[in-house]
Every structure is written in C-alpha cells, then in structure tokens.
MARBAVEX-789975 format. One line per field, with one value per residue (C-alpha): residue number from 1; residue in three letters; x, y negated, z negated. Coordinates in nm, 2 decimals, decimal comma, m for minus. Layout:
pos: [NUM  ...] .
code: [ala  ...] .
px: [X  ...] .
py: [Y  ...] .
pz: [Z  ...] .
***
This chain:
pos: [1  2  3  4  5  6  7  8  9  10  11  12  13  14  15  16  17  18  19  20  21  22  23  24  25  26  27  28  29  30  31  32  33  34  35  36  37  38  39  40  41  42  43  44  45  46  47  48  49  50  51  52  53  54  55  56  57  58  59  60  61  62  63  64  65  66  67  68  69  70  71  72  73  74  75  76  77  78  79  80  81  82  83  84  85  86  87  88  89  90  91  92  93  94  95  96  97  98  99  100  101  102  103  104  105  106  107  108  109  110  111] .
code: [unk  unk  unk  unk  unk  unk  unk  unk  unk  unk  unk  unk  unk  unk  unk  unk  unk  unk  unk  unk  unk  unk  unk  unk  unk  unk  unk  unk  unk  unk  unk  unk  unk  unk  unk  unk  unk  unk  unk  unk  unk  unk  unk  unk  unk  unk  unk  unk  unk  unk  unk  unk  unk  unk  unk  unk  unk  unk  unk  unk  unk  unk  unk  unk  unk  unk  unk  unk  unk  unk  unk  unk  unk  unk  unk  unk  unk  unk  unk  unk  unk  unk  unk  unk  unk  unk  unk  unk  unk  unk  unk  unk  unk  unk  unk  unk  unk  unk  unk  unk  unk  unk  unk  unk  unk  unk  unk  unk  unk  unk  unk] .
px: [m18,54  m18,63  m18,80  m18,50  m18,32  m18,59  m18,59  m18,18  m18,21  m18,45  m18,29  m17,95  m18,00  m17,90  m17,64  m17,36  m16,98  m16,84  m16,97  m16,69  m16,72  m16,72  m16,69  m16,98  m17,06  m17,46  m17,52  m17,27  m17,53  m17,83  m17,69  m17,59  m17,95  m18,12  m17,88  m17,98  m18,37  m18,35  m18,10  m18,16  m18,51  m18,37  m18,24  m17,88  m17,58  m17,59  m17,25  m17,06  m16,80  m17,09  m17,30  m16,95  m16,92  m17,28  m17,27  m16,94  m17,08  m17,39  m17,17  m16,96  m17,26  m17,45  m17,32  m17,16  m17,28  m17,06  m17,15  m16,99  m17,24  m17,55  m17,72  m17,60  m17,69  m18,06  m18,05  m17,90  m18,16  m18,43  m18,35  m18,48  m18,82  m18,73  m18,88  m18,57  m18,35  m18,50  m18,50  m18,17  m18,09  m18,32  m18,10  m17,80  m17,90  m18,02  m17,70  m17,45  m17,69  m17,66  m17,28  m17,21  m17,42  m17,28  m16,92  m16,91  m16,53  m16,61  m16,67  m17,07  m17,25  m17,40  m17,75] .
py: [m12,37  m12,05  m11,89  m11,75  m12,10  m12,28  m12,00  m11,98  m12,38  m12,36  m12,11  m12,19  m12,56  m12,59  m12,49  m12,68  m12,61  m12,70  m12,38  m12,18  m11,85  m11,52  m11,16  m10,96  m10,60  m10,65  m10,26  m10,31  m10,59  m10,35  m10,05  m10,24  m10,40  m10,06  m9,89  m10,18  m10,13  m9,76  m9,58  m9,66  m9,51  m9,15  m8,91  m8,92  m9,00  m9,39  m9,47  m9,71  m9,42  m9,19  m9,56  m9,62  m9,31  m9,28  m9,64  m9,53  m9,18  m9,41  m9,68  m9,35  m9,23  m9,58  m9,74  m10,04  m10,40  m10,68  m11,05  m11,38  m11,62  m11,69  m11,67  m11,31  m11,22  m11,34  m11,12  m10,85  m10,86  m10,81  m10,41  m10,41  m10,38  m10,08  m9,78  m9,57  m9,80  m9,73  m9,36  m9,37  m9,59  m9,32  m9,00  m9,07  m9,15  m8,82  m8,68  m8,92  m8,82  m8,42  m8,49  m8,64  m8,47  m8,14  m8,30  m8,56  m8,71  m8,74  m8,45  m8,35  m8,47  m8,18  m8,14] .
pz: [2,82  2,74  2,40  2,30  2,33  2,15  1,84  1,83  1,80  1,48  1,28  1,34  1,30  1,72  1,95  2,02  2,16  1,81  1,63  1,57  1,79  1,66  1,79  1,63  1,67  1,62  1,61  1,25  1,18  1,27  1,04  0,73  0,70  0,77  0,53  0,30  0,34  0,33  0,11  m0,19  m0,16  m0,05  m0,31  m0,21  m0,35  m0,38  m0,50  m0,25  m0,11  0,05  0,13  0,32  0,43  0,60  0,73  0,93  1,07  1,19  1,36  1,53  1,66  1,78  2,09  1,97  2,13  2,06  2,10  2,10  2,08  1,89  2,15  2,27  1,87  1,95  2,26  2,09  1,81  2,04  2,05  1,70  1,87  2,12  1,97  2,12  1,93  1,57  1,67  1,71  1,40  1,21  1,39  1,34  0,96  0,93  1,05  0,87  0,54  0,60  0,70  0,39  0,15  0,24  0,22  0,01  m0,08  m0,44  m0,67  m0,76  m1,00  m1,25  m1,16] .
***
C-alpha cells in the first residue's frame, strides 16, 4: 500500500466500492478554499456577485482537473504544494480581481 492509500483510508474512514462516485473538478475545490482564505482580507468588493464573479474568471483561467475517486482527489491535492501551482492560483486572482473591479456588474458604492 502506498502513503497516499494509507492517508485516504484515515480521513475518509476507508475505501470501499460502495462509496458513491462523484465527478469533481478539484481546481473548483482549490479556488473556492483560496477565495475563502483570501478575499475577505483584500479591499475589494466582497459582496457574493463580484466573489462569484472572480471565483469564475479564476476557474476560466486555471486548467481544470477532474477526478472520480477519492483517491484521484488525494492525488490531485498534492499540487497544492507545487510552487507553480500557487503562482498560478495567486495570477489569475490578480487578474479576475483587476477584471472585476474595473467592471463590476453591480453599480459602485460612494466612496
């Protein structure tokens, strides 16, 4: 068995054929909890249309990576730790924020 096997058992209480299977996108996964960690700390907009809006210019601009299995999630959760992988998470932030900001589909708030 490998590591990966052996942590997938212990947080998901094991691995069996009757676990219903679903198609994930993890990079959906990825964005929503980075959106979640990180947005409400920037001085942005922070009602739910430009959140939306911003989570869906990332997801445009992130390759997606779909997975069926927990243990293809597991896999899949190991890019959190490539370096290139949070530079992309943080660039196409930057350029979903700057999108979105310049056009928001609301009208502006008086400053």
């Amino acid at each position: 068995m490998t590591i990966y096997y052996l942590v997938l058992q212990e947080i998901s209480g094991g691995i069996g054929e009757d676990k219903m299977r679903q198609l994930r996108n993890y990079t959906e996964e990825a964005v929503r909890v980075y959106i979640d960690r990180v947005y409400s700390e920037m001085e942005v907009c922070q009602c739910e249309i430009c959140r939306l809006d911003v989570m869906a210019l990332m997801l445009n601009a992130l390759e997606p990576n779909y997975v069926v299995t927990d243990q293809g999630a597991l896999y899949a959760q190991m890019s959190d730790f490539d370096p290139q992988y949070k530079a992309d998470l943080v660039t196409a932030m930057g350029a979903a924020i700057t999108k979105v900001t310049n056009r928001p589909r609301h009208e502006r708030a008086a400053q």
